[in-house]
N, C-alpha and C positions, 0 to 999 in steps of 0.2 A: 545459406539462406536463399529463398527462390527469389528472383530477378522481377515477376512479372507482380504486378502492383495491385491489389484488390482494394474493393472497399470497407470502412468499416462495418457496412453494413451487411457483409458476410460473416463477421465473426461476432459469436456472440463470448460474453456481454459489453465489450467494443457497442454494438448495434445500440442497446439499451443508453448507454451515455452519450451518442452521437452528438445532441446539442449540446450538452456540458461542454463538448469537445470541439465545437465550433472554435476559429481562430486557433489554434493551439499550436507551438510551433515547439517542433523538436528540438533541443538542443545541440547544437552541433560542436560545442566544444570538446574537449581530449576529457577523458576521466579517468578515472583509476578507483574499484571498487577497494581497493587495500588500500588503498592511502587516505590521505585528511581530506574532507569535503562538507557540503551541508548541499541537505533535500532537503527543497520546504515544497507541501503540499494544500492544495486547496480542497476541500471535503464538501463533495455535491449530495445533495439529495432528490434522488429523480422519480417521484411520486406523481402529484399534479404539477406537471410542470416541472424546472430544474431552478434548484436556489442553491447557494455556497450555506454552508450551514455550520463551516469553519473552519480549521487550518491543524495543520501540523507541521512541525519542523524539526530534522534529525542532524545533530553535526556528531560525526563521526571523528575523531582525535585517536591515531596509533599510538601505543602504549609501549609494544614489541612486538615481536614476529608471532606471541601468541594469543595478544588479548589485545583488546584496543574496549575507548571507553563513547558512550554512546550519549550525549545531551539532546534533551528531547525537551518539546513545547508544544504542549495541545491545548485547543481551543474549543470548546464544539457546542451548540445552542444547544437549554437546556431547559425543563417547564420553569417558565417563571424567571429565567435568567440566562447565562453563560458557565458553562462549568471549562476552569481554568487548571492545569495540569504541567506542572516540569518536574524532569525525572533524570537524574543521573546514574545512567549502569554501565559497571565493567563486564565484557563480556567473553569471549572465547571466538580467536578466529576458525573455529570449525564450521563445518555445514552449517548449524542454527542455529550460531553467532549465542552460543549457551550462557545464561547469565551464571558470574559467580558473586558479585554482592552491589547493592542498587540501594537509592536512598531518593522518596517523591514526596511530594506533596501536591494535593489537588483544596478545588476549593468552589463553590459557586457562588458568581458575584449575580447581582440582582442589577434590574434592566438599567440603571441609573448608574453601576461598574463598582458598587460599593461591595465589600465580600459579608456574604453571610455568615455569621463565624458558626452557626453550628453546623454549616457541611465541609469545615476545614479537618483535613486529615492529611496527618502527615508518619512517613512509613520508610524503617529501614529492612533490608534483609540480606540474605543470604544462603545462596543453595549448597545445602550439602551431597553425598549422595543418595538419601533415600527420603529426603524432606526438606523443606524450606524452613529456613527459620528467622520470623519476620518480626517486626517489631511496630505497633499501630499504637502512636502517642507512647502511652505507658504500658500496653498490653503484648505481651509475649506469647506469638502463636507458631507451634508448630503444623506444618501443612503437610503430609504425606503427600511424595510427589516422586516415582521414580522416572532416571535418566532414562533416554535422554528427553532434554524437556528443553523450552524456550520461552520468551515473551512476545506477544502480538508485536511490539514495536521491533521487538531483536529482528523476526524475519522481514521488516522493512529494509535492513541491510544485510543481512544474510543470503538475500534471494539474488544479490545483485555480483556475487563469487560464485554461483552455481554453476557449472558445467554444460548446460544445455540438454541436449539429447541423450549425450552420455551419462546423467545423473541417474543414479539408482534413489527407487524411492523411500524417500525419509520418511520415518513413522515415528514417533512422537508424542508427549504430553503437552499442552498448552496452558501457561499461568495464563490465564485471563484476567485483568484490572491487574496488571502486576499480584500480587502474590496472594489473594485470597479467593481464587477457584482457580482448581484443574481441571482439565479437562481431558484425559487420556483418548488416545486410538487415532489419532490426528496422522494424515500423509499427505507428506506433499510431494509431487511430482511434476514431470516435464509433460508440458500440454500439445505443446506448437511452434513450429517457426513459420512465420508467413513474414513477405512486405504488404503494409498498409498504408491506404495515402491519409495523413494525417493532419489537421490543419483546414485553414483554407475555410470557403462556404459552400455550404448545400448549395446545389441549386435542381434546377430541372432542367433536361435536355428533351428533342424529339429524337425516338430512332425509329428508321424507316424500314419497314419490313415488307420487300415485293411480296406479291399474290400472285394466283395465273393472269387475272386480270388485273393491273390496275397496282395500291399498296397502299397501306395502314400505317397511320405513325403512333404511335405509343410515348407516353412520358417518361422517362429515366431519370432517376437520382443520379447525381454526380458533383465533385468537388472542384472548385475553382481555389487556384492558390495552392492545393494540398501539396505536401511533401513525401515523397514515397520512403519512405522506413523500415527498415526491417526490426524485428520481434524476436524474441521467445517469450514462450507463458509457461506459468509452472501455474497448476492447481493446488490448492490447499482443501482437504474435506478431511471430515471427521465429526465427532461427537458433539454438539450442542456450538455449533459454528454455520449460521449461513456460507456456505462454498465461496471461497476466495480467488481471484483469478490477478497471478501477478504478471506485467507485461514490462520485459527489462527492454530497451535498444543493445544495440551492437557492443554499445559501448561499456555496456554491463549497468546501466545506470535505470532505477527504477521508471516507469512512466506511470505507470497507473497499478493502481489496488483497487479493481471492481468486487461486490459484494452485496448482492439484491439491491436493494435500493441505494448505497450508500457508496461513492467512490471518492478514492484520493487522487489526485490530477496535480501532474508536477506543476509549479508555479514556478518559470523559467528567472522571474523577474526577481521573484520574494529569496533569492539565496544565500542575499548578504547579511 
């Protein structure tokens, strides 16, 4: 990893989330992306301004040396309401953490937290290998979907075993909303390794630049408090997916999932 400390406002889309990213303090405890843990994530949205606009939370439980099972809890503002989401999937310790059978239910509660019952849905399934085959209340769908393939939430843990620089790039189908769109041509790949300083506040500094006669000061962004971090990103692009930008620490542990407007920012506090 390089030694020499930039800011985030060299790398994009680090730059775009900056204020989401104010105060932010890296983790600095031991991890282990194989073993039992919980990410929980706060979900920005940086349009006019930056609001949290909801949460995610991933606990990861080993199973065996080949499969471990994945509990998940999403939250995220919705017209009119909150749409509410927990998912239980087992999945495959490969590259993209492959689902082999998942059982969710979602639901959107109205501003007052009461659930609306007609957007409750709830879904079992199971990947075989040339199709899914899912189950939606009483309805039995099969999905054409060939290997290899993954779930949006699987690569929130998958990305954090990747290899770095030496990763060959993973091409892919993508379940979308768990199991009712695919979305084939998907690669994800090694982006970067930089140190960023991380944390901390904006602020403004003057830097001074001699002239032949005389010198000019100039304004410069700069962070007070930051903590210098070292990164890797891996990209995510493909077919009908705003480009994804995953940024793990050292320590293999996810920090952020940038995404046009929309980012998840670890929430160092929310783990337990």
């Amino acid at each position: 990893m390089p030694q020499t400390a930039t800011q985030m406002t060299d790398h994009f889309p680090l730059a775009h989330f900056e204020r989401a990213l104010d105060g932010f303090q890296p983790p600095a405890e031991a991890f282990d992306p194989q073993g039992a843990w919980v990410n929980a994530y706060d979900i920005w949205e940086c349009s006019q301004g930056n609001r949290k606009i909801g949460a995610l939370r991933i606990e990861r439980t080993p199973l065996d040396a080949r499969r471990a099972r994945l509990a998940v809890r999403y939250r995220k503002m919705a017209a009119g309401g909150i749409l509410r989401a927990e998912a239980s999937i087992e999945c495959r310790t490969d590259d993209l953490a492959t689902p082999i059978r998942w059982q969710a239910q979602s639901c959107v509660h109205d501003p007052e937290g009461k659930p609306i019952e007609d957007t409750r849905l709830e879904e079992t399934g199971e990947a075989g290998e040339r199709a899914l085959r899912v189950k939606v209340g009483e309805e039995a769908i099969r999905i054409p979907a060939e290997r290899p393939l993954t779930f949006d939430w699987c690569l929130f843990e998958a990305v954090q075993r990747l290899p770095g620089e030496a990763l060959q790039t993973l091409e892919f189908t993508l379940i979308d909303r768990l199991g009712r769109e695919a979305k084939p041509e998907q690669r994800l790949a090694f982006r970067t390794s930089v140190t960023v300083e991380l944390g901390g506040k904006r602020v403004w500094r003057e830097e001074k630049r001699a002239l032949e006669a005389g010198a000019v000061y100039r304004p410069v962004p700069a962070r007070e408090g930051a903590t210098a971090t070292a990164l890797r990103a891996y990209n995510q692009t493909g077919r009908g997916i705003v480009p994804i930008v995953y940024w793990v620490n050292e320590q293999g542990r996810l920090l952020f999932a940038l995404s046009g407007l929309i980012g998840y920012v670890l929430n160092a506090e929310a783990q337990a």
